[in-house]
C-alpha positions, 0 to 999 in steps of 0.5 A, spaced: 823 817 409 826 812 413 832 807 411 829 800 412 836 797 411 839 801 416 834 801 422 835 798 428 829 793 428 826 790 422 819 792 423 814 786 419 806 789 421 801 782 420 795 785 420 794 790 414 789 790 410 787 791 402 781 790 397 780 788 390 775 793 386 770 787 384 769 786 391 768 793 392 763 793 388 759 788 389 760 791 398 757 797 396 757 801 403 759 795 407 766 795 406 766 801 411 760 803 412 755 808 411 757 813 415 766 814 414 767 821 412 768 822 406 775 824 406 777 819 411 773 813 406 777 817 400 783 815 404 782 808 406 778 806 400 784 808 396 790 805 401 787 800 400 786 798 393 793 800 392 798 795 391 804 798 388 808 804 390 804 808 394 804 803 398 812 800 399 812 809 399 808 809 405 811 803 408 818 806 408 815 813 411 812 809 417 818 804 418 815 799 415 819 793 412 813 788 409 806 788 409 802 781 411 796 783 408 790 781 408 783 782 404 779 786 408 771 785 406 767 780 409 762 780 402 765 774 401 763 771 405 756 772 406 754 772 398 753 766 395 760 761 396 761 760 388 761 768 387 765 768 394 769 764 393 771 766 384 772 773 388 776 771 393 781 768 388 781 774 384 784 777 390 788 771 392 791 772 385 792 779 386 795 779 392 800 774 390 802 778 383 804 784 388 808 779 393 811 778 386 812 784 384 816 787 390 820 781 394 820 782 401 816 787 402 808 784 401 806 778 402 799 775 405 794 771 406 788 766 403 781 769 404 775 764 401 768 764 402 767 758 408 760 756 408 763 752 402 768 749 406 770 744 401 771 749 396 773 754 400 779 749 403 781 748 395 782 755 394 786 757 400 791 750 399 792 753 392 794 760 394 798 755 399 802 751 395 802 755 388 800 762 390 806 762 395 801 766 401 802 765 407 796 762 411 789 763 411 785 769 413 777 769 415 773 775 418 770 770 423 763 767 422 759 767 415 751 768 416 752 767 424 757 761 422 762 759 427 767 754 425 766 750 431 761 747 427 764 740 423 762 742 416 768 747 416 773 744 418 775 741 412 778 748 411 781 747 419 784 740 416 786 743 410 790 750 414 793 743 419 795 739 414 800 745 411 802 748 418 800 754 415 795 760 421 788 762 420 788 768 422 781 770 425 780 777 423 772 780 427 767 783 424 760 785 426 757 781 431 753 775 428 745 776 427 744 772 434 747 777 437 748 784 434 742 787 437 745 789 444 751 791 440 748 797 436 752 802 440 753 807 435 761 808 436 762 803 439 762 798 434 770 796 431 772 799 439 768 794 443 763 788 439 769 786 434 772 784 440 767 781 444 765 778 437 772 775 434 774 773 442 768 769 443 769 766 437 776 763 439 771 761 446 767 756 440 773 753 437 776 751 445 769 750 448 767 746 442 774 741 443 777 744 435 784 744 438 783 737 442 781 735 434 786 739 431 792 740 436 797 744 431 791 748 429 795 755 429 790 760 430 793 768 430 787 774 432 789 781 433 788 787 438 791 784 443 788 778 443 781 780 443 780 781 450 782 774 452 789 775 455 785 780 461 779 774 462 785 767 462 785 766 470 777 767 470 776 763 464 779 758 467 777 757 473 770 759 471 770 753 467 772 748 471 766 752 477 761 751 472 762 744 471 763 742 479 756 746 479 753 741 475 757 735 477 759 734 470 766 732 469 770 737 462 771 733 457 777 738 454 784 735 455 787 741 457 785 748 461 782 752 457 788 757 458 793 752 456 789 752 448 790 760 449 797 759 450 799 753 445 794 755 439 793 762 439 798 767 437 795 775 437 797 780 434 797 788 437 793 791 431 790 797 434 792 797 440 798 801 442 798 802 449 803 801 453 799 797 460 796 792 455 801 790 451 805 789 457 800 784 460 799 781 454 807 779 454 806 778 461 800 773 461 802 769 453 808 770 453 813 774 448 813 769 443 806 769 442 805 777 440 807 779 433 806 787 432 801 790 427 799 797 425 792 795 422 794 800 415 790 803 413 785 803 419 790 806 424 796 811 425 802 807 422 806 811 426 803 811 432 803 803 432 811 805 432 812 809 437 809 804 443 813 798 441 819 803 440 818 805 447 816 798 450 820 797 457 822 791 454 829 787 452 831 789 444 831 781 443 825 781 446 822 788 442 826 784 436 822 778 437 814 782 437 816 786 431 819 781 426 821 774 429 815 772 431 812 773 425 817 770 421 816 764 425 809 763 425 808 765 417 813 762 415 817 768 412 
């Protein structure tokens, strides 16, 4: 079992993820999806309704000195909102009493239930300001919803005011455009990234951070595709506008949204080509590690970010600096 206290660099993962029973049982299968095996479900259904001690067990095992945590079930947001968002809070308060409980170790962030975009804002400012969470989570769009569209952006409003994150976490793509995703396999690996990166485009193309410029936004897996296409985004932007004579409307290069609103975690990306070009191309300051417990190997998240070719200051600022800053820990 690893020492925490004495380890060379404090380790903090922001992506990790837990679940409430009530809203397990109101997701059924969808929570993993019919197809898990059954022991691999057993697994992450039981990692994840776990906030005590086999939890801070697991951490110390994995080197791991705190958890952000976010709920991972997208129920919430496709049921009725009233429902959604009674459940959200039951699992914001849990989630809170757990952070209570062990110091330092877990913290996390709001879910809510958007397509009550005013009661959805109520519920995160209350996790906020009384529960003591550290930002908001949503599992991008709600009934093929983006929240680019002005009846979210109360919450927008809501997360801006109190200089919190919103953490976009993917999901399947929305009823738009699922069907040529229907890759059987292919699903977390390729459309969850396709899904959640062009949902970060919506929020730039749409001018939201032109409405909201200190709007923070933190998306995970290395960015969603979006460090490797940011030249192309750019210069196709502004192509597509001289194409058809018409002059941008945003203040800033699409880029620069990316470099100055976004910050990305490494969650489930644990190769070392990628992280070392999206260092390259965001800049240390904008990558926060994550394991992505309990859906990934823990340890081998360590073991990339231990052997990056980067300075330890720089490997301090990817596994805790970062976070600590952007959270607020």
């Amino acid at each position: 079992m690893a020492d925490i206290k004495k380890q060379r660099f404090e380790r903090i993962a922001v992506e990790e993820a837990f679940g409430i029973p009530e809203i397990s049982k109101v997701a059924g299968g969808a929570m993993l999806g019919s197809s898990a095996p059954s022991k691999m479900r057993e697994y992450v259904m039981s990692s994840l309704m776990d906030l005590g001690d086999t939890r801070i067990k697991r951490m110390d095992e994995d080197g791991i000195a705190m958890q952000v945590l976010l709920i991972a079930s997208i129920v919430i947001q496709d049921i009725d909102p009233i429902q959604g968002n009674e459940l959200a809070a039951l699992a914001n308060d849990r989630l809170a009493e757990a952070a209570a409980k062990y110091p330092g170790r877990i913290t996390g962030l709001a879910g809510s239930a958007p397509l009550d975009p005013e009661r959805a804002a109520r519920e995160i400012e209350r996790s906020v300001k009384k529960l003591g969470l550290k930002g908001a989570v949503i599992n991008s769009h709600a009934r093929g919803e983006y929240l680019d569209d002005k009846k979210f952006w109360p919450i927008l409003e809501a997360v801006q005011a109190m200089d919190v994150p919103l953490y976009i976490h993917p999901r399947d793509p929305s009823p738009q455009m699922i069907q040529p995703f229907d890759v059987f396999g292919f699903k977390v690996g390729w459309s969850w990234a396709a899904e959640a990166g062009t949902h970060i485009i919506r929020l730039i193309g749409n001018g939201v951070f032109d409405q909201f410029p200190r709007l923070r936004i933190v998306i995970g897996h290395m960015g969603e595709g979006l460090p490797f296409f940011i030249d192309r985004i750019d210069n196709r932007y502004f192509w597509e506008h001289e194409m058809v004579g018409m002059t941008p409307k945003l203040k800033r290069k699409p880029s620069d949204y990316i470099r100055q609103n976004i910050t990305v975690s490494t969650s489930g990306m644990n190769f070392p080509a990628p992280t070392m070009m999206t260092i390259q191309t965001l800049g240390i300051d904008n990558v926060m590690f994550a394991a992505d417990y309990p859906f990934e190997n823990v340890r081998d998240a360590v073991q990339a970010v231990d052997n990056l070719a980067i300075a330890d200051r720089d490997k301090e600022k990817l596994y805790s600096l970062n976070a600590r800053r952007v959270f607020k820990l």
